[in-house]
Backbone as CSV, one residue per row, in Angstrom:
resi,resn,N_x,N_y,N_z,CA_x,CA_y,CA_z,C_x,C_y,C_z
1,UNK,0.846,-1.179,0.000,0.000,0.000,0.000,0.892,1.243,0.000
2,UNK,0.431,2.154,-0.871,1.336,3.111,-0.803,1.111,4.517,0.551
3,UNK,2.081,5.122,0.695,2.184,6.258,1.814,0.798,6.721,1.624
4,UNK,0.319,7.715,0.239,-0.166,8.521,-0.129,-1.850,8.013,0.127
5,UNK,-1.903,6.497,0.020,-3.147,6.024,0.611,-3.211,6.140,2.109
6,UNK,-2.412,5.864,2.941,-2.362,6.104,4.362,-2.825,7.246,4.808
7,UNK,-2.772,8.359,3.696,-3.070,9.571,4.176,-4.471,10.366,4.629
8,UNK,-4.820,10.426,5.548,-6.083,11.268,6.117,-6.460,12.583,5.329
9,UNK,-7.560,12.765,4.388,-7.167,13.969,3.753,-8.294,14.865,4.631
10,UNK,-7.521,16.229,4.425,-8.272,17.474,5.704,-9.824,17.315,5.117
11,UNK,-10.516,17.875,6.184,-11.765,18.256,6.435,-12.136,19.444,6.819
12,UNK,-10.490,20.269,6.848,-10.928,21.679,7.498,-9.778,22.225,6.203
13,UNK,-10.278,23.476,5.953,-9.559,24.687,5.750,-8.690,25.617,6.689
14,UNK,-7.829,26.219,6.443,-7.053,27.301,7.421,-7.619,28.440,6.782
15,UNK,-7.647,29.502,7.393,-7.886,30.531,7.044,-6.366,31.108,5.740
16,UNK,-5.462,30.787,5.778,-4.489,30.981,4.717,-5.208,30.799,3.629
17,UNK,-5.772,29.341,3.287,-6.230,28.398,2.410,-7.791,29.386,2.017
18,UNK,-8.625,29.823,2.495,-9.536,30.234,2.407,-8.777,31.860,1.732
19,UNK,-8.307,32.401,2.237,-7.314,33.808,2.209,-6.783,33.568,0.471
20,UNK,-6.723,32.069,-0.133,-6.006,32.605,-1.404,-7.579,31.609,-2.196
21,UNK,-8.142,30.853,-1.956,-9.289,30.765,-2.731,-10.282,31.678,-3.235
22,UNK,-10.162,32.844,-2.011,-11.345,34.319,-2.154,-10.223,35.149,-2.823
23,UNK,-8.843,35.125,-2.820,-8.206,36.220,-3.160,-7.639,37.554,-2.355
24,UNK,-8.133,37.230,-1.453,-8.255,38.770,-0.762,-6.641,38.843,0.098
25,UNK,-6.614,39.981,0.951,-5.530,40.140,1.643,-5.490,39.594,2.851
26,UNK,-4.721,39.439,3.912,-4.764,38.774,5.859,-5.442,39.719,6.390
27,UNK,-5.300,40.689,6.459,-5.887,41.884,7.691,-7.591,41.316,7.038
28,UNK,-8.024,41.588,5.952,-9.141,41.310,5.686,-10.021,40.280,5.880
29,UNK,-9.212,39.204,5.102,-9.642,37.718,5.556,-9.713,37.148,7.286
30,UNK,-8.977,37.849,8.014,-8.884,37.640,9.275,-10.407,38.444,9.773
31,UNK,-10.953,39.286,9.832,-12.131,40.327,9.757,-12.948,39.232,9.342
32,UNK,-13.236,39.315,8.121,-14.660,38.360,8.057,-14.569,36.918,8.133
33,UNK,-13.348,36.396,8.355,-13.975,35.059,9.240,-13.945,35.221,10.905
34,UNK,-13.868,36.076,11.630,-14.345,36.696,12.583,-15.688,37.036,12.415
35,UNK,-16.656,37.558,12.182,-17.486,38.304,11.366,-18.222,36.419,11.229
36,UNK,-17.611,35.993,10.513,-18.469,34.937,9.806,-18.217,33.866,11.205
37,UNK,-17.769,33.611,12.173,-17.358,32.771,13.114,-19.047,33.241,14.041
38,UNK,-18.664,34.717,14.143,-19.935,35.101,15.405,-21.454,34.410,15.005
39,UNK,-21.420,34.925,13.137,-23.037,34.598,12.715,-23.135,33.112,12.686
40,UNK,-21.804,32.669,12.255,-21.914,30.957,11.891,-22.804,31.294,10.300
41,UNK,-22.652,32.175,9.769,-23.163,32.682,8.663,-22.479,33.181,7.795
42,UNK,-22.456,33.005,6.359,-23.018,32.102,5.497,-22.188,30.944,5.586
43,UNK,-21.202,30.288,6.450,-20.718,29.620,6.475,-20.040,28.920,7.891
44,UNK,-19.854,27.782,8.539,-19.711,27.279,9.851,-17.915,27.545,9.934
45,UNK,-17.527,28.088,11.042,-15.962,28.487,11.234,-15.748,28.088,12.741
46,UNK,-14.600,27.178,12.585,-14.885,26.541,14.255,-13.435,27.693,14.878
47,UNK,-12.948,27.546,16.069,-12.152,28.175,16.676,-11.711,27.276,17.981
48,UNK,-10.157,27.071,17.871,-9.890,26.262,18.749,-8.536,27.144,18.971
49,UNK,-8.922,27.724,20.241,-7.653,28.515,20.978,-7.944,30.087,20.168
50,UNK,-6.785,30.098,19.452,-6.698,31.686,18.994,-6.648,31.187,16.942
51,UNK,-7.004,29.908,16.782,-6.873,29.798,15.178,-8.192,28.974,14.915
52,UNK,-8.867,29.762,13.624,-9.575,28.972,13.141,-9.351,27.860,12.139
53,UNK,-10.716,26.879,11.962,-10.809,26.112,11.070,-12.268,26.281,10.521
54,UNK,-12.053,25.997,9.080,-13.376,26.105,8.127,-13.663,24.464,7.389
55,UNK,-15.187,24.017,8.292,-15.182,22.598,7.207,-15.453,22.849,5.890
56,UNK,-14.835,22.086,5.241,-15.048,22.587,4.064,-15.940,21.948,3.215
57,UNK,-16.421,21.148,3.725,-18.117,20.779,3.324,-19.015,22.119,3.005
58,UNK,-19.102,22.799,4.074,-19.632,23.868,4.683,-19.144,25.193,3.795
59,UNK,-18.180,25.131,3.250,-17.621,26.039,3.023,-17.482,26.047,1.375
60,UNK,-17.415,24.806,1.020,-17.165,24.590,-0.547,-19.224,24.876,-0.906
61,UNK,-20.007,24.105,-0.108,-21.661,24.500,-0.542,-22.026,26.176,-0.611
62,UNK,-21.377,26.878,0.176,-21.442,28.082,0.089,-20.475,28.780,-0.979
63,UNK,-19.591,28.715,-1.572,-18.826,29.160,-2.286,-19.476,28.374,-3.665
64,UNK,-19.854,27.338,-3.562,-21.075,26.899,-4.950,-21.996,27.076,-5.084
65,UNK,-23.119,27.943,-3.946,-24.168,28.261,-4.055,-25.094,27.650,-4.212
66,UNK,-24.400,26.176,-3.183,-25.461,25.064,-2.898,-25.909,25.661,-1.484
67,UNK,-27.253,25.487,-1.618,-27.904,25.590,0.323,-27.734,24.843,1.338
């Protein structure tokens, strides 16, 4: 079996990862997933300590404009 099957693939996004899919800049992207963490709107943003994570289930239906 090879390594690459062993591998667990993510279920979360970093905010970096989200930061170059939208395009935008850090100061910004840091703001509205803050912003988007409080509403849990339009998209679910978890927070563990001082860094988030974005499922990206959650996150890819909203960026496709599935409900």
């Amino acid at each position: 079996m090879d390594e690459r099957d062993n591998r667990i693939s993510a279920k979360v996004y970093t905010v970096e990862e989200i930061q170059q899919l939208l395009g935008i800049g850090r100061t910004k992207i840091y703001a509205y997933i803050e912003g988007v963490y409080k509403a849990q709107e339009p998209f679910r943003v978890i927070k563990i300590g001082r860094s988030y994570r974005i499922p990206k289930e959650s996150f890819d239906k909203w960026i496709n404009g599935i409900s």
